[in-house]
N, C-alpha and C positions, 0 to 999 in steps of 0.2 A: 745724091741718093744712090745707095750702090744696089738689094735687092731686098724682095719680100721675103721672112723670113717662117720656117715654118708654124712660130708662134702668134703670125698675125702683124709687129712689129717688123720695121724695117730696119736694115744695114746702112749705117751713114758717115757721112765726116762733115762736121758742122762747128762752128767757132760761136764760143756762147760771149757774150760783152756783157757783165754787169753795169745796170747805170744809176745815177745819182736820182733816180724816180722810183719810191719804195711805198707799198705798200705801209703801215702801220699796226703793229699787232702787239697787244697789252697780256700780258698773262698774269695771272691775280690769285690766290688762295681764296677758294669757295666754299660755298656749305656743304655740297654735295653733288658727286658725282662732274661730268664734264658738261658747262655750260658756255654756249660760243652766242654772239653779239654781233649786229655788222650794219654797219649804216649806210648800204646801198643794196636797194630793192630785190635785184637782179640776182644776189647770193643766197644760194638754199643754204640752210640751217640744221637743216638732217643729217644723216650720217653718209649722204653722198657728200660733202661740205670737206674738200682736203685738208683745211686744219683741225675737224673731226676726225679723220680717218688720220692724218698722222700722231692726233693724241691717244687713239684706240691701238695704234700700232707701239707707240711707247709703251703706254699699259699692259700689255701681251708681254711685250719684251722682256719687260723688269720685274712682271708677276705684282706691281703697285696699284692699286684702289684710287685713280685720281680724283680729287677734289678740286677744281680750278676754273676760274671763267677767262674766257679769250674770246679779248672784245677785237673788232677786225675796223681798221677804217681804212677805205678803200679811195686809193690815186689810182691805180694802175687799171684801164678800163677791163670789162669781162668778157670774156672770149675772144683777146686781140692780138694773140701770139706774142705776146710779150711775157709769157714767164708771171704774169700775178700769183696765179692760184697754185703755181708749184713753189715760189718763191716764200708763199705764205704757209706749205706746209712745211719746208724745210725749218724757216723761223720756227714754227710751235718746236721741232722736234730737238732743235738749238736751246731753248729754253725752257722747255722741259727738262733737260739735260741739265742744264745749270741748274736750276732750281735745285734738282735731285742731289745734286752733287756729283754728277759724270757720273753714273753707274754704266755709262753705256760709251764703249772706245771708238775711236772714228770709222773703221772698219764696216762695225756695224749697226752705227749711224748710217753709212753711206748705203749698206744694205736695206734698212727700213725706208730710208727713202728713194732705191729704186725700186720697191715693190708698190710705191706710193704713184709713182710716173717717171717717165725717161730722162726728161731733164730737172728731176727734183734734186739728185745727187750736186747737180754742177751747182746749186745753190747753198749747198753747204758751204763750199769755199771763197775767196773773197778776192777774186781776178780774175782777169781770160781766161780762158781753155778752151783745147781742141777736144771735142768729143766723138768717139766712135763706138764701133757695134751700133746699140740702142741711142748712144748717146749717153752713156754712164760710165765709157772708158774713157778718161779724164786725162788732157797733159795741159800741163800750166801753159799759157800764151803772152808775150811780153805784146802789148798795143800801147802805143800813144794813148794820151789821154785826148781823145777826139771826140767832141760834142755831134748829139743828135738832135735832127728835128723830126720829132715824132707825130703820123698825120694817121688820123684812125676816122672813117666816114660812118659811124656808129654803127656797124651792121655787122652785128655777131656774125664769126664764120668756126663752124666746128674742125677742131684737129681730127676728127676721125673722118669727114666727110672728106676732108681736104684728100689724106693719106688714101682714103677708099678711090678717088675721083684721080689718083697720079696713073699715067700713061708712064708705066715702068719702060717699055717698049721702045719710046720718045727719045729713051736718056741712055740708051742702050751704045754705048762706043765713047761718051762721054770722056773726056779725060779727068779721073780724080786728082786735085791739088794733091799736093806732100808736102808744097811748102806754101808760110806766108811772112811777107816780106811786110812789117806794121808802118814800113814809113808809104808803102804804093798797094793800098786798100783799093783802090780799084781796079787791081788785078785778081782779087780774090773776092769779093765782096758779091755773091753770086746766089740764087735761092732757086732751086728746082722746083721745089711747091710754089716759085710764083706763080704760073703759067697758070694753075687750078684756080687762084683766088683771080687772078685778073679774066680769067673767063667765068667764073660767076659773079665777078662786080666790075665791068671795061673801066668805070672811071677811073680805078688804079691804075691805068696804064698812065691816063692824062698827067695823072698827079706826080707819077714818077719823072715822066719828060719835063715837067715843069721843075721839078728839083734838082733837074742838070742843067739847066738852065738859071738857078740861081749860085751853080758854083758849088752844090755841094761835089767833092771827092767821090763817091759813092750811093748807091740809091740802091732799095730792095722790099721786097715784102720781108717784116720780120716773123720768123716760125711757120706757121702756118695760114698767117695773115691773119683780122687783113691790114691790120697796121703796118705804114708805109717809113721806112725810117731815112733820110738823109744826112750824109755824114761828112762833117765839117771841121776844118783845124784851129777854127777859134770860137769863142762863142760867142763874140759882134757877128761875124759871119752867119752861123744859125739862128742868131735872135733877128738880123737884118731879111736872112732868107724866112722867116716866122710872119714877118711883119706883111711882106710880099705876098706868102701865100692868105694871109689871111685876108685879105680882098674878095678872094673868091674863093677860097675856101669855110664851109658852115661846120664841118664836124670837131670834133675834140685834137687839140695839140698841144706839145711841149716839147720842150728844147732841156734836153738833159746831157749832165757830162759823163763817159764812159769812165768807169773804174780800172785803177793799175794792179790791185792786187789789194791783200790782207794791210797794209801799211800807208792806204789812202785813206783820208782823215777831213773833216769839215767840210763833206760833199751834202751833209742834207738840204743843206740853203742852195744847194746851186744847180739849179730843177725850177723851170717857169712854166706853170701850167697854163696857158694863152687860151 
């Protein structure tokens, strides 16, 4: 985290992983006007709803009259720094697009969906990257294909509270990475918003010592928390470290394998929701 910026948004340099754990979003020709669908409780359906708000943003764009329903089924838990509900607006604005027949260039796609949220852009595309500024200035990132174990203690944590609650101050002399080396992840592998999530919830501290202690490579709070992710070179290793934590862990996990890029292929099966 580098500084507060005068629009509220901070300055950063953060490495985004797409993983083989997706959300599911159906887009369909409706009767009228835009109707959204979602089969977990916890999702508003109004026009606070991101996949609302990026179809309202398509519509504006194009000057189009949408007719369509988009039905939402939801893996990715809600509020767990894991990139769901941005990942789910970029999809609608993806296939809105196609539907249309591209009226809209990647440009400004990428535009519509940083006015949508910070890291909505990095889901447009389909591999690593390094994001800075807001996190909408994009460089492609070559990673291993290294499996996670994903540990979330079901206790929504807000990205704004998190961002409100950082001790800019703390981090002050800090040294910013410039580079990252994908074969030794645990030289880079680092979360400055840990510090906020593990002082409103200590368990995550436990939980992380315990996933270096089953071998994973790397350990972190992902985004804004408070999902904990551990990161591993094979996925006997994370399914074997899955098995361990589940002993004594009660909240929601899975073992997903990190995406190479636009050219990785037959990842939906390989995502164990434990």
């Amino acid at each position: 985290m580098l500084k507060r910026r005068p629009d509220g948004y901070h300055d950063l340099v953060t490495v985004f992983q797409p993983l083989s754990l997706a959300d599911e979003l159906t887009v369909s020709p409706g009767d009228a006007g835009i109707t959204l669908e979602c089969d977990h409780p916890q999702v508003p359906l109004g026009e606070e709803n991101l996949v609302r708000r990026a179809a309202r943003a398509f519509e504006r764009e194009t000057g189009q009259t949408l007719r369509v329903c988009l039905r939402l089924l939801k893996r990715i838990p809600v509020a767990a720094g894991l990139g769901g509900g941005s990942s789910d607006a970029a999809g609608t604005l993806l296939a809105l697009n196609t539907l249309a027949q591209e009226p809209l260039d990647a440009a400004t796609l990428h535009r519509l969906a940083g006015s949508l949220g910070a890291d909505v852009p990095f889901f447009l595309t389909g591999g690593p990257a390094v994001g800075r500024g807001i996190g909408t200035d994009l460089t492609p990132l070559t990673l291993p294909a290294y499996w996670y174990l994903l540990l979330n203690h079901q206790a929504p944590l807000s990205t704004r509270w998190v961002y409100e609650n950082l001790d800019l101050g703390a981090l002050a002399g800090l040294p910013v990475l410039k580079h990252w080396d994908g074969e030794r992840p645990e030289d880079w592998v680092h979360n400055d918003l840990e510090i906020v999530a593990v002082k409103r919830f200590p368990e995550l501290k436990d939980t992380l010592e315990q996933l270096g202690s089953l071998g994973a490579r790397a350990r972190a709070v992902s985004g804004s928390g408070p999902t904990i992710f551990g990161l591993f070179t094979s996925c006997d290793m994370a399914r074997r470290a899955a098995g361990a934590m589940r002993r004594t862990f009660a909240g929601w996990m899975a073992v997903a394998r990190g995406l190479t890029g636009p050219a990785d292929t037959n990842w939906e099966s390989q995502v164990w929701i434990l």
